[in-house]
N, CA and C atoms as an extended XYZ file, in Angstrom:
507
Properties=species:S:1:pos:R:3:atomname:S:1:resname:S:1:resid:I:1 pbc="F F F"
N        22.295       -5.322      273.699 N   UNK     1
C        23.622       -5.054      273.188 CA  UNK     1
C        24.624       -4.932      274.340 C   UNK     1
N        24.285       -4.265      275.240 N   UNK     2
C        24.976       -3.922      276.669 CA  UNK     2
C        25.375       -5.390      277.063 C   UNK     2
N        24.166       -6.234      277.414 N   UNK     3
C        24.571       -7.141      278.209 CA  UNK     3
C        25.517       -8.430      277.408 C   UNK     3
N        25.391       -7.956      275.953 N   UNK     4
C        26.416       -8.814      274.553 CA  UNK     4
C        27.962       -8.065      275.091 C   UNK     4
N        28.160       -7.354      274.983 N   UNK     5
C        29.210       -6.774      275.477 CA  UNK     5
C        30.040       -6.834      276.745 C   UNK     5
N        29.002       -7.183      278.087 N   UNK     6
C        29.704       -7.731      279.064 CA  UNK     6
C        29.760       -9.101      279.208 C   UNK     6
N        28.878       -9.613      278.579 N   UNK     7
C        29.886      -11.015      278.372 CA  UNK     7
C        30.761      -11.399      277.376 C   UNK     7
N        31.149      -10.906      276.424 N   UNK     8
C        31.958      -10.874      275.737 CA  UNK     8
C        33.451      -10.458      276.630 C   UNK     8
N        33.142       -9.464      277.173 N   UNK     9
C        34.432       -8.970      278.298 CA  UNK     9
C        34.559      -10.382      279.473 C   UNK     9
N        33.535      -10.784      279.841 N   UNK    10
C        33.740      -12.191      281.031 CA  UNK    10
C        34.147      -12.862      280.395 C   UNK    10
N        34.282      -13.484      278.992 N   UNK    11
C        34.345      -14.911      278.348 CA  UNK    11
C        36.198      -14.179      277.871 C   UNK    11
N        36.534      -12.802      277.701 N   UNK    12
C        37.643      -12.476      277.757 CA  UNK    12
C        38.696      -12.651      278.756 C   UNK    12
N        38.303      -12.378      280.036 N   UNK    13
C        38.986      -11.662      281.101 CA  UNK    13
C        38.391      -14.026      281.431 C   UNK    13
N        37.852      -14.112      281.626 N   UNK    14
C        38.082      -15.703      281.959 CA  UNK    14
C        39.333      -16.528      281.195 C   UNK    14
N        39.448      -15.843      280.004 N   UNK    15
C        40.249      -16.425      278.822 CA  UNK    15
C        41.763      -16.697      279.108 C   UNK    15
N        41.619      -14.490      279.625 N   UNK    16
C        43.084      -14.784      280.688 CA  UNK    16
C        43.389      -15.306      281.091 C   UNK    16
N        42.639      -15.091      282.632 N   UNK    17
C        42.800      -16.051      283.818 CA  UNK    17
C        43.317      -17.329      283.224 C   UNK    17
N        42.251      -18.026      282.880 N   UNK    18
C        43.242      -19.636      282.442 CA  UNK    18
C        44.162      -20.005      281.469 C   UNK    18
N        44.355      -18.650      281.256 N   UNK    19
C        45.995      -18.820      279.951 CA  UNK    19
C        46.979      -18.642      281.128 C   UNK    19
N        46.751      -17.552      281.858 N   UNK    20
C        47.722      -16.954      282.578 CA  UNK    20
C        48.170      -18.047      283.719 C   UNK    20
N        47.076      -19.258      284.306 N   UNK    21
C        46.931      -20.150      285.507 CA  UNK    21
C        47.704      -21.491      285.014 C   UNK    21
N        47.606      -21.351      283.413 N   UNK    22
C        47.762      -22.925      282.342 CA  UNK    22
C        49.116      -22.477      281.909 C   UNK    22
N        49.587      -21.178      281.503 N   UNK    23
C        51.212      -21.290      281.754 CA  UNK    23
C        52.052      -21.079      282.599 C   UNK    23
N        51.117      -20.700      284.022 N   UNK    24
C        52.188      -20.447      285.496 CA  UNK    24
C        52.144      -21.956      285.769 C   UNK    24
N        51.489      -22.985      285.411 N   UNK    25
C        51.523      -24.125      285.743 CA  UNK    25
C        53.486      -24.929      285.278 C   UNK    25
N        53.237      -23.772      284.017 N   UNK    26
C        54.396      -24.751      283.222 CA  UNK    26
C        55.999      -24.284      284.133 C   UNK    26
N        55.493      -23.062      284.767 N   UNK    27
C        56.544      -22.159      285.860 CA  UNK    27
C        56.769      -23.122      287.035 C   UNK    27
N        56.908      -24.304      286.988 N   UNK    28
C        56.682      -24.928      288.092 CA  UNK    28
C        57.852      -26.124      288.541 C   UNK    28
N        57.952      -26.524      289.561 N   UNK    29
C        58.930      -27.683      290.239 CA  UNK    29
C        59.010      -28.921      289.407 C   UNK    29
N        59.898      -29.443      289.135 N   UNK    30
C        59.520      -30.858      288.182 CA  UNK    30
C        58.457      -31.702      289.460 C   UNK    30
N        57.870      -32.944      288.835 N   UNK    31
C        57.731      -33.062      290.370 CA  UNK    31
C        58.352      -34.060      290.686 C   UNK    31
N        58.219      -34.657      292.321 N   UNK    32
C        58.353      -35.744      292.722 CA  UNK    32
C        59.512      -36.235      292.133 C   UNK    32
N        60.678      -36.771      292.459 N   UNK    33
C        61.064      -38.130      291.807 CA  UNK    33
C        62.250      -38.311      292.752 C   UNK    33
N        63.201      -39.407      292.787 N   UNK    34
C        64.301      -40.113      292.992 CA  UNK    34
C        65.313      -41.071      291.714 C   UNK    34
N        66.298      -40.290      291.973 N   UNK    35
C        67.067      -41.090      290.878 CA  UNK    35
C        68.265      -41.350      291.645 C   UNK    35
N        68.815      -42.218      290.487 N   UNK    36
C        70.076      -43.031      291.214 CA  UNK    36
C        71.184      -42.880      290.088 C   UNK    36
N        72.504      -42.343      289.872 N   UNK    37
C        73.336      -42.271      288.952 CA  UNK    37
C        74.702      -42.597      289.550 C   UNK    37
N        75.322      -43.601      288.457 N   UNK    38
C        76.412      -44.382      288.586 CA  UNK    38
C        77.725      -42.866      288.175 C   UNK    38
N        78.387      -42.736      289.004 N   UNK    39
C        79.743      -41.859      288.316 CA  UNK    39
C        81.016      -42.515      288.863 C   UNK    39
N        81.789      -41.569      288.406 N   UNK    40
C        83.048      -42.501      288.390 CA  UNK    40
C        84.079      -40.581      288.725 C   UNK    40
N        84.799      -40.192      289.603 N   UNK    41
C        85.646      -39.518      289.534 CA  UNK    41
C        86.934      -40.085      290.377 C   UNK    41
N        88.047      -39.761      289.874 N   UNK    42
C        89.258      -39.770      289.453 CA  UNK    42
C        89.494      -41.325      289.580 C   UNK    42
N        88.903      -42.189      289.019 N   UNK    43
C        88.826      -43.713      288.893 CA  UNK    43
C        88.126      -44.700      290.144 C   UNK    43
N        87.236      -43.832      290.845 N   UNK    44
C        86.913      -44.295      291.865 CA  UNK    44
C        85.066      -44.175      291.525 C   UNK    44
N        84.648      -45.304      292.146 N   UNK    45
C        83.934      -45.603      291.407 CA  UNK    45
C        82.484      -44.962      292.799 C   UNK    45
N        81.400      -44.402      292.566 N   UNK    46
C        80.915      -43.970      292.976 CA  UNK    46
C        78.957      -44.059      292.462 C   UNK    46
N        78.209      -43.742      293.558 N   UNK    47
C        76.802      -43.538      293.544 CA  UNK    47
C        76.102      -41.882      293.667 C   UNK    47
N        75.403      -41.472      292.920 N   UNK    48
C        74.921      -40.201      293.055 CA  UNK    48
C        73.270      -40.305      293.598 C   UNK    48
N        72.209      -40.251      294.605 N   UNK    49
C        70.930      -40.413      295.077 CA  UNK    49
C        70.387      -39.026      294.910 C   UNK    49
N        69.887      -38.873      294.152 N   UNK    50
C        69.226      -37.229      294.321 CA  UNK    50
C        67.252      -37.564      294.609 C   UNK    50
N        67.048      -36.703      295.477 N   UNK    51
C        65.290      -37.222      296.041 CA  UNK    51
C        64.819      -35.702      296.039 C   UNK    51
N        63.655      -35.779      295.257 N   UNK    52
C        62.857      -34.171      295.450 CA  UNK    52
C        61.851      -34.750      295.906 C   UNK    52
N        61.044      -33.517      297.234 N   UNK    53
C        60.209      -34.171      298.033 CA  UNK    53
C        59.321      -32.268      297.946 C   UNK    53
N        57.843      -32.384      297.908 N   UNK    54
C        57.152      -31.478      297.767 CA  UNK    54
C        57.081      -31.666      299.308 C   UNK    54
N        56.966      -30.408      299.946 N   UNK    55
C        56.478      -30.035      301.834 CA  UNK    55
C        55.981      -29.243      301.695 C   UNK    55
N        55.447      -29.350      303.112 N   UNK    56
C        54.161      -28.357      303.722 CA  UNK    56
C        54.507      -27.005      302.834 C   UNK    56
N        53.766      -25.797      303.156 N   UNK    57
C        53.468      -24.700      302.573 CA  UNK    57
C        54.427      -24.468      301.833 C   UNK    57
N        53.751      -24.698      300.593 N   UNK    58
C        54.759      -24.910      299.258 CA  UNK    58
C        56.276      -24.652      299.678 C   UNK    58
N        56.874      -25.703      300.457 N   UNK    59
C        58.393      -26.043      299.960 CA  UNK    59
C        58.557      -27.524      299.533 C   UNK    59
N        59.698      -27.506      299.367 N   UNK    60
C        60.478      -28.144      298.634 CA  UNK    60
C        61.690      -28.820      299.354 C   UNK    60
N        61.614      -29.678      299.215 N   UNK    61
C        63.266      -30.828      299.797 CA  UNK    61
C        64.152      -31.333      298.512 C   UNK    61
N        65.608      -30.517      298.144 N   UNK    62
C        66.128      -31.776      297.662 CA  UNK    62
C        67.290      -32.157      298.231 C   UNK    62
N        67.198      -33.586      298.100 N   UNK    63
C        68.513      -34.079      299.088 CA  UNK    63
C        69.331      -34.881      297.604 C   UNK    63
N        70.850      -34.957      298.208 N   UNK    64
C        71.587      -35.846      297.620 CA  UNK    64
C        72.708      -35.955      298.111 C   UNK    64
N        72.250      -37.358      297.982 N   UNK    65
C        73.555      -38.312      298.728 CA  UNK    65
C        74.804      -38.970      297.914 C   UNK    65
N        76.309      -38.541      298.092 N   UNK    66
C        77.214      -39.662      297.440 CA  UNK    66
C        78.246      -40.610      297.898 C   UNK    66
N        77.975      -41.612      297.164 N   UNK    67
C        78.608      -42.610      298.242 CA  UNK    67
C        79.518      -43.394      297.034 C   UNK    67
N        80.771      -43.389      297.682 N   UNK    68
C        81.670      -44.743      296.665 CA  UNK    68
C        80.974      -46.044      296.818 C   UNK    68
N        81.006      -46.679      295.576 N   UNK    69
C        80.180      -47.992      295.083 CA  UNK    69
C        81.377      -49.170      294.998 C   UNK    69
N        80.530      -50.282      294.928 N   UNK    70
C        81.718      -51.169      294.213 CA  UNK    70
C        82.741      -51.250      295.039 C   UNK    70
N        84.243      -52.197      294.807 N   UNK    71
C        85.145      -52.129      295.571 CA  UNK    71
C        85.677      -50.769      296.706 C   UNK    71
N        85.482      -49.893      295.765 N   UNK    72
C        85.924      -48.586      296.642 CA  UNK    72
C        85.247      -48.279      298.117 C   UNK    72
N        83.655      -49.231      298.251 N   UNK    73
C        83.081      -48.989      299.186 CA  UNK    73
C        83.419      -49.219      300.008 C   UNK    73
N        84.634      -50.742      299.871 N   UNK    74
C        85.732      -51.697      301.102 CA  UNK    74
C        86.642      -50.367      301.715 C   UNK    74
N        86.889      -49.968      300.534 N   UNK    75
C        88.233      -48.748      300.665 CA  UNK    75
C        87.950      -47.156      301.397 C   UNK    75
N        86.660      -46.676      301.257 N   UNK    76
C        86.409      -45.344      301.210 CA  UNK    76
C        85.049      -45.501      302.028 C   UNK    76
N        85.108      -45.037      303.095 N   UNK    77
C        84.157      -45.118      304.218 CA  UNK    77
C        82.940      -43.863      304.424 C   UNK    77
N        81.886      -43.734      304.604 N   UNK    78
C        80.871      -42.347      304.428 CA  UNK    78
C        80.512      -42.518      303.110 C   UNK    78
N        79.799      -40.784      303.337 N   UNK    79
C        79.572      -40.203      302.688 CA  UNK    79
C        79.240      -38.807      302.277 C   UNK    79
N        78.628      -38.306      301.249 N   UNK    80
C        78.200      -36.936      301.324 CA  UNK    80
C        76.953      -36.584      300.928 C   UNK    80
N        75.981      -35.907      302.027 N   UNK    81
C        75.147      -35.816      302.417 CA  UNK    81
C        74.433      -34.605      302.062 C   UNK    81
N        73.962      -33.715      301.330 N   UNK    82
C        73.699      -32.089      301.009 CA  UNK    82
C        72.144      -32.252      301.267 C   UNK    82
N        71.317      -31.241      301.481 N   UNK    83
C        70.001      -30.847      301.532 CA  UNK    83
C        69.438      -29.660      301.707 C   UNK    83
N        68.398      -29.324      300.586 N   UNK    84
C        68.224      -28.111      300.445 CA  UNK    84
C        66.781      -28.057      300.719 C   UNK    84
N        66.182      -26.858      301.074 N   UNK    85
C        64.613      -26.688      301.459 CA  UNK    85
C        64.398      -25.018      300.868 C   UNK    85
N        63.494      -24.945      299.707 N   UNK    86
C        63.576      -23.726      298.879 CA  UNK    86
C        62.310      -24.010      298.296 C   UNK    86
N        61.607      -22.605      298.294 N   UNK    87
C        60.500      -22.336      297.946 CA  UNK    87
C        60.073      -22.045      297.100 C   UNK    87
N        59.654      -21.931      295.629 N   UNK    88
C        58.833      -21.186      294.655 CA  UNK    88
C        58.574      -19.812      294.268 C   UNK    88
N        58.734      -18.336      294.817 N   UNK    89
C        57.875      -17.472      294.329 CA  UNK    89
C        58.364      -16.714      293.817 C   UNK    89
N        57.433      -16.265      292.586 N   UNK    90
C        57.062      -15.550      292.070 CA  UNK    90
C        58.055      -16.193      290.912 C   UNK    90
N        57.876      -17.211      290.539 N   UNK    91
C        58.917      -17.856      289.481 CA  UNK    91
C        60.192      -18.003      289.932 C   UNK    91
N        60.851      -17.484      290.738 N   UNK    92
C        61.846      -17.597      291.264 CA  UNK    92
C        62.162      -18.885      292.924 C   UNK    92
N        63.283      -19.472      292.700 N   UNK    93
C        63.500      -20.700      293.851 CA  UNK    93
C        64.484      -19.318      294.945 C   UNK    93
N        63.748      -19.983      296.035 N   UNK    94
C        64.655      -18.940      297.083 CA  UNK    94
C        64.670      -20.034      298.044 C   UNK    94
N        65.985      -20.758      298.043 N   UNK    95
C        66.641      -21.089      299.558 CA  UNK    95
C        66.139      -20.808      300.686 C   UNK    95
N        65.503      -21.492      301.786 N   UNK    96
C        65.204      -21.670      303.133 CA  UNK    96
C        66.056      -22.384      304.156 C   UNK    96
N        66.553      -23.038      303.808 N   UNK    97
C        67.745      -24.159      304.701 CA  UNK    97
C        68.912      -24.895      303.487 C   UNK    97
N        70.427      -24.349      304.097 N   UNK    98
C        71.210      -25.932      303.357 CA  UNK    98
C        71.495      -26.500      304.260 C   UNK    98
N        71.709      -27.928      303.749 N   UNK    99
C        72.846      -28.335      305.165 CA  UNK    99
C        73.824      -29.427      304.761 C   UNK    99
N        74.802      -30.076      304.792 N   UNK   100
C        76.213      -30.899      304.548 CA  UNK   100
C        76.298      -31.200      305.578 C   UNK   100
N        76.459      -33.038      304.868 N   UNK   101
C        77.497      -33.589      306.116 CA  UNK   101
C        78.262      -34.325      305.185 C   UNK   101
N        79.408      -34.174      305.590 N   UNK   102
C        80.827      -35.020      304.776 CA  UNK   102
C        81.669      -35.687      305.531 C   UNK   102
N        80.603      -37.189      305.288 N   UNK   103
C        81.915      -38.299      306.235 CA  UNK   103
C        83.040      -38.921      305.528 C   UNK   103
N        83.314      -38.596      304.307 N   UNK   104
C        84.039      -39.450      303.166 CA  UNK   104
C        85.214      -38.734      303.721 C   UNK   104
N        85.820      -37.869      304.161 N   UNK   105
C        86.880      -37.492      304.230 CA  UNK   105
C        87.480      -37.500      305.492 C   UNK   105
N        88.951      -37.578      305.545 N   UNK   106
C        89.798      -38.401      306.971 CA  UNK   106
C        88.840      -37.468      308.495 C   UNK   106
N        88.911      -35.887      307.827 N   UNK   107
C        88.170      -35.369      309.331 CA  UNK   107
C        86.550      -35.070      308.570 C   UNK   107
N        85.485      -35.585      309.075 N   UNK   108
C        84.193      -35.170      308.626 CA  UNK   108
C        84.384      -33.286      309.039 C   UNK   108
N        83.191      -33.184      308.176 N   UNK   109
C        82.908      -31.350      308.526 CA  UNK   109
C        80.846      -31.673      307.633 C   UNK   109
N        80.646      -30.636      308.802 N   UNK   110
C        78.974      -30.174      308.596 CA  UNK   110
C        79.074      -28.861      308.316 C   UNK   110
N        78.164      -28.433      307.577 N   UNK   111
C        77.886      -27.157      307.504 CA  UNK   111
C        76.171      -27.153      307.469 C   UNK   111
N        75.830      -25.417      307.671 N   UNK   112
C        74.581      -25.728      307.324 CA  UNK   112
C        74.384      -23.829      307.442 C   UNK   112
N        73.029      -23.533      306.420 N   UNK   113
C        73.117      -22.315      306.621 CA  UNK   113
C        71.450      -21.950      306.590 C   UNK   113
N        71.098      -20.802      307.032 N   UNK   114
C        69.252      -20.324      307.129 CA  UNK   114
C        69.581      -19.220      306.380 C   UNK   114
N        68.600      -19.205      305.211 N   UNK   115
C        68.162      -17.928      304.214 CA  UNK   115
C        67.027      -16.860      304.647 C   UNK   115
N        66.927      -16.071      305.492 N   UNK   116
C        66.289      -15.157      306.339 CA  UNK   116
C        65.928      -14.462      305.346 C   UNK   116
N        64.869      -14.401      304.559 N   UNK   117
C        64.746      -13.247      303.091 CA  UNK   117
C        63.827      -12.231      304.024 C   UNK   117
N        63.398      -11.979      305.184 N   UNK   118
C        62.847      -11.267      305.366 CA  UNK   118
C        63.231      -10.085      306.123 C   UNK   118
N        64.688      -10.250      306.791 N   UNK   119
C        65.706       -9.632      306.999 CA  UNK   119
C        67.174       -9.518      306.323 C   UNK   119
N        66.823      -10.285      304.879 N   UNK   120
C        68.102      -10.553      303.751 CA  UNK   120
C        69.443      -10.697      304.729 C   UNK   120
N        69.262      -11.746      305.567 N   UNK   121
C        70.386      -12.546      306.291 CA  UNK   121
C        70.845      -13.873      305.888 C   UNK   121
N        72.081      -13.883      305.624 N   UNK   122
C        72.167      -15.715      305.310 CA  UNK   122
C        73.283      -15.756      306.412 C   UNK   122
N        72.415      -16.718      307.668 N   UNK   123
C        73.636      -17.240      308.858 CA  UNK   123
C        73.634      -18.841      308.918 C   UNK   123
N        74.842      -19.038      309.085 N   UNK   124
C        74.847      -20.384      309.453 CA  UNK   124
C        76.447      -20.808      310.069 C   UNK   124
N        76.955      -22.175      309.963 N   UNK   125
C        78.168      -22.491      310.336 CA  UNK   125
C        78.527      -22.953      309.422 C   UNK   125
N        80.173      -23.331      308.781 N   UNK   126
C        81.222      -23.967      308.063 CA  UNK   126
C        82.354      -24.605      308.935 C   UNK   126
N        82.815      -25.390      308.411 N   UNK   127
C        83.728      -26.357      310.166 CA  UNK   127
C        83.416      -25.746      311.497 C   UNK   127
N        84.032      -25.324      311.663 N   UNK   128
C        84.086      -24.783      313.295 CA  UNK   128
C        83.730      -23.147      313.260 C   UNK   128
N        83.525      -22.264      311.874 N   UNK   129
C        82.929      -21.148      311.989 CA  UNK   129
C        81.430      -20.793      312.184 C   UNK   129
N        80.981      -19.599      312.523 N   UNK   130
C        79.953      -19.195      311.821 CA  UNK   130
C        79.822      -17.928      311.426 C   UNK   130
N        78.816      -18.023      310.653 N   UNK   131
C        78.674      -16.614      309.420 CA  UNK   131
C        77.750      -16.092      309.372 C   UNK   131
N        77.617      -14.364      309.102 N   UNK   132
C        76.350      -13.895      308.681 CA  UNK   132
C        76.805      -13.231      307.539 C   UNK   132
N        75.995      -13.400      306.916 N   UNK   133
C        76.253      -12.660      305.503 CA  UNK   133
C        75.086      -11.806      304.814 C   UNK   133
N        75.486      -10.740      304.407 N   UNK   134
C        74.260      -10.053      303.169 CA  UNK   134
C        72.958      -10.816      302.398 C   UNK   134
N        72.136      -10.443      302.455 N   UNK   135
C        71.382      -11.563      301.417 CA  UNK   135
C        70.659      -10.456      300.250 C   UNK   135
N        71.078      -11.026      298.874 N   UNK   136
C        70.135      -10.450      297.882 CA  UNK   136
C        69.512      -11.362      297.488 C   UNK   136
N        68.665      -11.189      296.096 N   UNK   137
C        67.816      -11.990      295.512 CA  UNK   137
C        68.485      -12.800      294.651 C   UNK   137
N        69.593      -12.968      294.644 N   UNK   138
C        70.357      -13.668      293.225 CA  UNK   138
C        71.296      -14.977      294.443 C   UNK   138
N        70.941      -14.790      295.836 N   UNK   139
C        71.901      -15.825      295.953 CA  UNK   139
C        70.969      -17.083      296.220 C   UNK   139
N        71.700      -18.071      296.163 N   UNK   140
C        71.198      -19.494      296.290 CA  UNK   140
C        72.129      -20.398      296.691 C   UNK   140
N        71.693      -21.655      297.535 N   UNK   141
C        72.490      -22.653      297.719 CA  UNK   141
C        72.687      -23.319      296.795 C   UNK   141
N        73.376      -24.432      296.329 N   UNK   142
C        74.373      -25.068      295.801 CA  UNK   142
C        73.270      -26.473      295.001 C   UNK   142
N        73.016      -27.197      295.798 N   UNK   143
C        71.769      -27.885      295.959 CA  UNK   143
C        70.829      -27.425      295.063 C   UNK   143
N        70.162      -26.188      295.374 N   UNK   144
C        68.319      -25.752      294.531 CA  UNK   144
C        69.013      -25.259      293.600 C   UNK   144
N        70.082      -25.404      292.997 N   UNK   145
C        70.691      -24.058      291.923 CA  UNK   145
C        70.310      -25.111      290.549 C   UNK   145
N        70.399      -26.700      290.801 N   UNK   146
C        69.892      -27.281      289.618 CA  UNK   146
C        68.097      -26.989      289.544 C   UNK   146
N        67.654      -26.692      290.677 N   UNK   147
C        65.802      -26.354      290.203 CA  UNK   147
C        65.812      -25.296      290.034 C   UNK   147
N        66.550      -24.279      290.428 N   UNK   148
C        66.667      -22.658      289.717 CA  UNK   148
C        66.924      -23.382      288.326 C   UNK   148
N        68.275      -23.156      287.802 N   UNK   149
C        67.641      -23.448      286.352 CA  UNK   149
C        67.155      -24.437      285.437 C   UNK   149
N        66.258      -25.588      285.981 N   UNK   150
C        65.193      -25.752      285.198 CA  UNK   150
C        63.988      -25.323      285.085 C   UNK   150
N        63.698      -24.294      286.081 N   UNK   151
C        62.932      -22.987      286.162 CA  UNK   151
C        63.045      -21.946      285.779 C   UNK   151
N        64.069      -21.550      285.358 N   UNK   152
C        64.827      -20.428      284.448 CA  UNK   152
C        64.617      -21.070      283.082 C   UNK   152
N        64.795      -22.177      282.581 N   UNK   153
C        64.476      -22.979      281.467 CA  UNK   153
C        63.375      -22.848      280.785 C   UNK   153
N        62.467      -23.117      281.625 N   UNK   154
C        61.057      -23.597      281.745 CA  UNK   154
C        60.902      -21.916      281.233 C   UNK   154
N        60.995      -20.808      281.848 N   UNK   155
C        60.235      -20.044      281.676 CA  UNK   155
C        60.685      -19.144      280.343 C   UNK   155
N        62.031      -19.749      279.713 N   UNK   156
C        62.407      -18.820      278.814 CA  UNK   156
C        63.888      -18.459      278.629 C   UNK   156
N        64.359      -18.506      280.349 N   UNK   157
C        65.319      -17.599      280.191 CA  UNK   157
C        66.580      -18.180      280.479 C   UNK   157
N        67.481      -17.975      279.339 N   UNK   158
C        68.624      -19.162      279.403 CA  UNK   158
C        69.996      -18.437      280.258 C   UNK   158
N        69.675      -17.425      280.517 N   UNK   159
C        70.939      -16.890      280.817 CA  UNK   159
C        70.671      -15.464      282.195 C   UNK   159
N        70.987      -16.567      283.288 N   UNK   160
C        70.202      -16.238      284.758 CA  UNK   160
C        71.841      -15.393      285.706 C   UNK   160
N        71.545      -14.914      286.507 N   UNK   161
C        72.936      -14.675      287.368 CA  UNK   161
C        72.292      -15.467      288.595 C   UNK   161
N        73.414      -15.979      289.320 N   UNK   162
C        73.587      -16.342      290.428 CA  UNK   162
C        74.622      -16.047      291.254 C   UNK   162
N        74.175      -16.428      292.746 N   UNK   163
C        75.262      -16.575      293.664 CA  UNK   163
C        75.008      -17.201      294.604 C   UNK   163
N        76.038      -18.276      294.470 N   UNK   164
C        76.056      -19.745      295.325 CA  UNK   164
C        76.812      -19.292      296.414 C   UNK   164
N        75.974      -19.733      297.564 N   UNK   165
C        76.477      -20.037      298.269 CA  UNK   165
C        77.593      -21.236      298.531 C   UNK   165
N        78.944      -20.657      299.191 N   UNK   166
C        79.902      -21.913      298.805 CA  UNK   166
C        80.796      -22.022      300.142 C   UNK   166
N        80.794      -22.398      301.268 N   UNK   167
C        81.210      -22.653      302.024 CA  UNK   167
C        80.718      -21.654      303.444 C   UNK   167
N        81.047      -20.888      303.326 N   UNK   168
C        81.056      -19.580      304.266 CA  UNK   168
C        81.119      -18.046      303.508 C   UNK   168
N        81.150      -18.004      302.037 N   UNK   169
C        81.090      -16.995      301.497 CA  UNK   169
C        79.756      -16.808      300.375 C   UNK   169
């Protein structure tokens, strides 16, 4: 009877485990992909490149690039360049690196900033500044804020706070 009983508890406590392993799965990064989207703002005709790339110890790359298409490409020179590197845990995306480069406009400007969660520092530069700023758990770059919420999605929860990082603030 004893030994009916502890396996009944193993075939339980296993049951968990792979409920608990089979829906943290669903908690997860879309994966892999590259897409390409045609837009159009203020009649100018334009390309959107967005690339998610899985890296070393579980991070994450997403980049996206925009570039005027079509005639405008004769007209409108560069582009804009964003990239984000953000990690996974505990259901939550936490920012590791952004960075911008914007050649589309008469003077280019880079920015780029490091998410220090282990000293809750966010430093980096904006044109010709640089910044240190506070870090809590709610901020994020600009970039991972579309895999924050399809991870916020994914897990339930439609209605998340954030704080984007947006230039130097």
């Amino acid at each position: 009877m004893e030994e009916k009983l502890i396996s009944t508890k193993m075939i339980k406590s296993a049951t968990v485990i792979f409920a608990l392993l089979f829906c943290s799965i669903g908690w997860s990064i879309p994966s892999e992909f590259q897409a390409i989207y045609n837009a159009q703002l203020k009649q100018v005709d334009g390309q959107v490149m967005m690339t998610l790339k899985k890296e070393q110890d579980n991070l994450y790359s997403y980049e996206i690039i925009t570039r005027p298409s079509g005639f405008w490409r004769v007209i409108i020179d560069g582009s804009i360049w964003e990239k984000s590197i953000f990690n996974l845990k505990n259901g939550v995306i936490r920012s590791k690196t952004y960075e911008l480069t914007d050649t589309i406009r008469s003077k280019p400007r880079q920015s780029s900033a490091t998410f220090d969660w282990d000293n809750l520092l966010l430093s980096g530069n904006y044109k010709d500044r640089k910044f240190k700023l506070p870090l809590n758990n709610h901020v994020i770059d600009r970039v991972a804020l579309q895999m924050a919420i399809i991870v916020n999605n994914q897990q339930g929860n439609n209605s998340s706070e954030y704080y984007i990082l947006d230039r130097d603030k």
